[in-house]
C-alpha positions as CSV (number, residue, x, y, z in Angstrom):
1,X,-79.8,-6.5,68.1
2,X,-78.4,-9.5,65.9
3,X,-78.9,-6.7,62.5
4,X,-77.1,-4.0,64.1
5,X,-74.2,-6.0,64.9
6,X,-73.8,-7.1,61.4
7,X,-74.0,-3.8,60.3
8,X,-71.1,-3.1,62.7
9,X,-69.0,-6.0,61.0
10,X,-70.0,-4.3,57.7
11,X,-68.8,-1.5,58.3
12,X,-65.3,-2.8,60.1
13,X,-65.2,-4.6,56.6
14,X,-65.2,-1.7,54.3
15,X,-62.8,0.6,56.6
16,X,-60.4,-2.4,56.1
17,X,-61.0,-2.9,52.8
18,X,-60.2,1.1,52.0
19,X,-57.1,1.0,54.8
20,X,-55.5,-1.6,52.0
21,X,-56.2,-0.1,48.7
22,X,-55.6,3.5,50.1
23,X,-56.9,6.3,48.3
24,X,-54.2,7.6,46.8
25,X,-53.6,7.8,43.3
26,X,-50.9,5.5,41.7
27,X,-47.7,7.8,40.1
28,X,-46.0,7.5,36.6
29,X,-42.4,7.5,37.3
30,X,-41.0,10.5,35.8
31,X,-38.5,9.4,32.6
32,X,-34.4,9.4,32.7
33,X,-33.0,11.9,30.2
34,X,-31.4,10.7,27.3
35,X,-27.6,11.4,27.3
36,X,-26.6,13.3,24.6
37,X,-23.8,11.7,22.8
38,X,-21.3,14.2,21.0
39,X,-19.3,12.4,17.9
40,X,-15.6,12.2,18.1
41,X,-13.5,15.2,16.1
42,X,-12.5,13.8,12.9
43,X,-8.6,13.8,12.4
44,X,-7.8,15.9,9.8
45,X,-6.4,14.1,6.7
46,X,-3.1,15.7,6.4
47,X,-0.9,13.2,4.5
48,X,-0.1,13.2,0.7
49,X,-0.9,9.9,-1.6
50,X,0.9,7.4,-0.1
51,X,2.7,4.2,-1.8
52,X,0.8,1.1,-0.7
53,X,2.2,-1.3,-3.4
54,X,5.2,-1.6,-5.3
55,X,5.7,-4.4,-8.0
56,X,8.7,-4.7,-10.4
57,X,8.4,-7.2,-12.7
58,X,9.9,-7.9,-16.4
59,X,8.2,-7.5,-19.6
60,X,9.5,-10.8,-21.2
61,X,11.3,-13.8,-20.1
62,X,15.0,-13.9,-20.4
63,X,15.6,-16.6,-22.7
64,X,12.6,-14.5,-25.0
65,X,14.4,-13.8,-28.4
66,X,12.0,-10.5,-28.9
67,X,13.1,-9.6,-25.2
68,X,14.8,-6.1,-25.7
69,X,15.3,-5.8,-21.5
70,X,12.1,-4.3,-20.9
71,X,10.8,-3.9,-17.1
72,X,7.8,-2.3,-15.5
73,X,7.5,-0.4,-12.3
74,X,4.0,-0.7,-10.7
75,X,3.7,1.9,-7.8
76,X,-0.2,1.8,-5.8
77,X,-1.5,4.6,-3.6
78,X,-3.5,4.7,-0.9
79,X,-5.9,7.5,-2.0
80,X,-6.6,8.8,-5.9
81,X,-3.5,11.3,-7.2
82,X,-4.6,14.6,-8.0
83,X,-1.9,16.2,-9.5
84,X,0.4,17.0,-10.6
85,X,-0.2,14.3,-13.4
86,X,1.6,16.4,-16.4
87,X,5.1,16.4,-13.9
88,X,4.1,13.1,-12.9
89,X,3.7,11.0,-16.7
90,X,7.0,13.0,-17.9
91,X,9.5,10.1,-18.3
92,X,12.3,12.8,-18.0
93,X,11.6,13.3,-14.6
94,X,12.2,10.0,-13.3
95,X,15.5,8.2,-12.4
96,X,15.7,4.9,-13.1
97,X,18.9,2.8,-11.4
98,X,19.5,-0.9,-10.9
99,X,21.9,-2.6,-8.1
100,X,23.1,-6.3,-8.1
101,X,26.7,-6.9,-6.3
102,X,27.2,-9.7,-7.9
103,X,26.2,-9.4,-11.7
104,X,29.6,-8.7,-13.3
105,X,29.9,-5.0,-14.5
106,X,30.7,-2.6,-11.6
107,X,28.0,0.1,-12.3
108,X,25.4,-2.5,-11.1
109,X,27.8,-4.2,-8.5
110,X,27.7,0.1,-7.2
111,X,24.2,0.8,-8.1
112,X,24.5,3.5,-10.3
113,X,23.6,1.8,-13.3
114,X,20.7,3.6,-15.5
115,X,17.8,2.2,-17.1
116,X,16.7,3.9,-19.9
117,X,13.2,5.2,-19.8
118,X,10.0,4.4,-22.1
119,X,7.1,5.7,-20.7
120,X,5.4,6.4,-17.8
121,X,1.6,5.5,-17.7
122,X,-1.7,6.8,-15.6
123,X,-3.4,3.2,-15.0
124,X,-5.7,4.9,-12.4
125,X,-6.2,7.8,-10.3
126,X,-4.3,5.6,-7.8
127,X,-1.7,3.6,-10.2
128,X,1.3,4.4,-12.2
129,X,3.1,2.2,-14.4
130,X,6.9,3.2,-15.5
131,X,8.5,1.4,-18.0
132,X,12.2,1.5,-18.4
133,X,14.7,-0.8,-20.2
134,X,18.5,-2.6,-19.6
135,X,21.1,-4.4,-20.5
136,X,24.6,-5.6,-19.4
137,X,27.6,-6.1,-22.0
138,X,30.5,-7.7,-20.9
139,X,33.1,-8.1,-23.6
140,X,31.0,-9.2,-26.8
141,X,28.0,-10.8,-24.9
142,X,25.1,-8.7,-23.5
143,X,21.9,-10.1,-21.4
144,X,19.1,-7.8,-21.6
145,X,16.4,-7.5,-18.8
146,X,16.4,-7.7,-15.3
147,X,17.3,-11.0,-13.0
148,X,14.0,-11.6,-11.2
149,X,14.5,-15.4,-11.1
150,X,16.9,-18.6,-11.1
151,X,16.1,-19.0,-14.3
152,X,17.2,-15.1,-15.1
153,X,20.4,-16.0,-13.2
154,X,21.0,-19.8,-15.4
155,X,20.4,-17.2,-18.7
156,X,22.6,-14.6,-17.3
157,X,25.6,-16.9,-17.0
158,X,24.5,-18.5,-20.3
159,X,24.5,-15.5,-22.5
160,X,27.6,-13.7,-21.1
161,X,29.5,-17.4,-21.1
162,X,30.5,-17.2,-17.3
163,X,31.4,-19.7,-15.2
164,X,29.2,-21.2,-13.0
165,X,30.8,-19.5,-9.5
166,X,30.0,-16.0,-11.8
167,X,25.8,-16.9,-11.4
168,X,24.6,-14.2,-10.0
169,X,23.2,-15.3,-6.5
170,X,20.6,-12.3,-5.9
171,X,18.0,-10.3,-8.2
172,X,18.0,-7.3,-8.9
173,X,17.2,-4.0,-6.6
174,X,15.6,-1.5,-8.9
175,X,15.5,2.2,-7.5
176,X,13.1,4.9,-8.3
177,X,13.1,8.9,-7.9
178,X,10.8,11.4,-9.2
179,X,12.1,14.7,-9.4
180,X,11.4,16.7,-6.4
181,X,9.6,19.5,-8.2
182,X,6.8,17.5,-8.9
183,X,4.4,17.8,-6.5
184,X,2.1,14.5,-5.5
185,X,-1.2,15.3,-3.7
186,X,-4.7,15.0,-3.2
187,X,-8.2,15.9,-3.7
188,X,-7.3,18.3,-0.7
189,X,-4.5,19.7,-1.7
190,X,-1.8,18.0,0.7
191,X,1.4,17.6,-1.0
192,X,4.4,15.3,-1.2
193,X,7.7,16.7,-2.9
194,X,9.1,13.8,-5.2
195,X,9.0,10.3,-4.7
196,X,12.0,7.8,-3.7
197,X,12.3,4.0,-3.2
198,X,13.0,0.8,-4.3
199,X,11.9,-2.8,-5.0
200,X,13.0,-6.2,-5.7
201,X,12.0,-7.7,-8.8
202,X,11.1,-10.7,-7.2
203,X,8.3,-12.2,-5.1
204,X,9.6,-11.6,-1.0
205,X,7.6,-11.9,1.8
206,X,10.1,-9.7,3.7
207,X,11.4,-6.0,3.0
208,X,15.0,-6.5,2.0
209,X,17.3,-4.0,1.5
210,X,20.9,-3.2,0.3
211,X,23.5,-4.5,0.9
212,X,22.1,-8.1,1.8
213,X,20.6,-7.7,-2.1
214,X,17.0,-9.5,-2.7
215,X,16.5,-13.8,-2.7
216,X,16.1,-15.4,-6.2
């Protein structure tokens, strides 16, 4: 009697034992999808090269006896010129004019004062150096070269014998235009018609522009 009623526990035991582990089988959960991610439509590059730098600067310092008024135009682009480069480097094509109301000669005080033009260089696919030159007579004195500096301004009133109220108080503006038949573009073909602007040749942290003149 004692055996069969162990064998009764046994087998309560085992039914237990199966209730819990259950006999069915364990799943693998069934993976998410990967989103598919579409890229965002490029925008079309439809601008020609555009100036990113401009830097006007004299070619020898004003008290310089081999200064003949020499100035260089630096102008940067954003992206590499491809053509038209033979419109482009032909000096004759350019217009070169300085401004400064209060030098003494009234094509500068107006801003139609010329420079006359050397040459016009290809430093890089994305830089172009113009040179240019001027000078200012008044009576039988003459100062050569842009005013950049105070220092241009103390020669300036030096070398034309002017009173010290007659200092110029403001460098130069220097304008440039390209002739609008020459076409400026890229490597796809987007073009620009002529170029236009202007600089100080002196170090600002500002644009400045005419009439309030740029800071020595």
């Amino acid at each position: 009697m004692k055996k069969y009623v162990w064998l009764l526990i046994a087998a309560a035991f085992a039914v237990a034992v199966l209730a819990m582990v259950g006999c069915k089988p364990a799943t693998t959960p069934t993976p998410s999808p990967t989103p598919t991610v579409t890229p965002p439509t490029p925008t079309p590059d439809t601008k020609c090269p555009q100036v990113v730098s401009k830097v006007v600067q004299r070619l020898y310092t004003s008290d310089d006896p081999d200064d003949d008024g020499s100035f260089a135009i630096i102008l940067t682009f954003d992206e590499p010129i491809a053509g038209d480069w033979a419109c482009i480097l032909n000096k004759n094509n350019w217009t070169i004019t300085i401004e400064n109301a209060t030098r003494q000669s009234s094509d500068f005080k107006n801003g139609t004062k010329s420079a006359d033009l050397i040459v016009v260089n290809k430093l890089s696919d994305k830089k172009i150096e113009i040179k240019a030159k001027v000078s200012e007579t008044v009576g039988s004195n003459t100062f050569n070269g842009l005013i950049c500096s105070e220092e241009d301004a103390n020669e300036y009133k030096k070398d034309l014998g002017l009173q010290d109220y007659q200092k110029p108080s403001v460098a130069d503006t220097v304008k440039w235009k390209l002739a609008y038949k020459c076409k400026i573009y890229d490597q796809l073909g987007n073009p620009c018609c002529g170029l236009e602007d202007s600089g100080c040749c002196a170090a600002v942290c500002e644009p400045v522009t005419p009439p309030s003149g740029c800071p020595l």
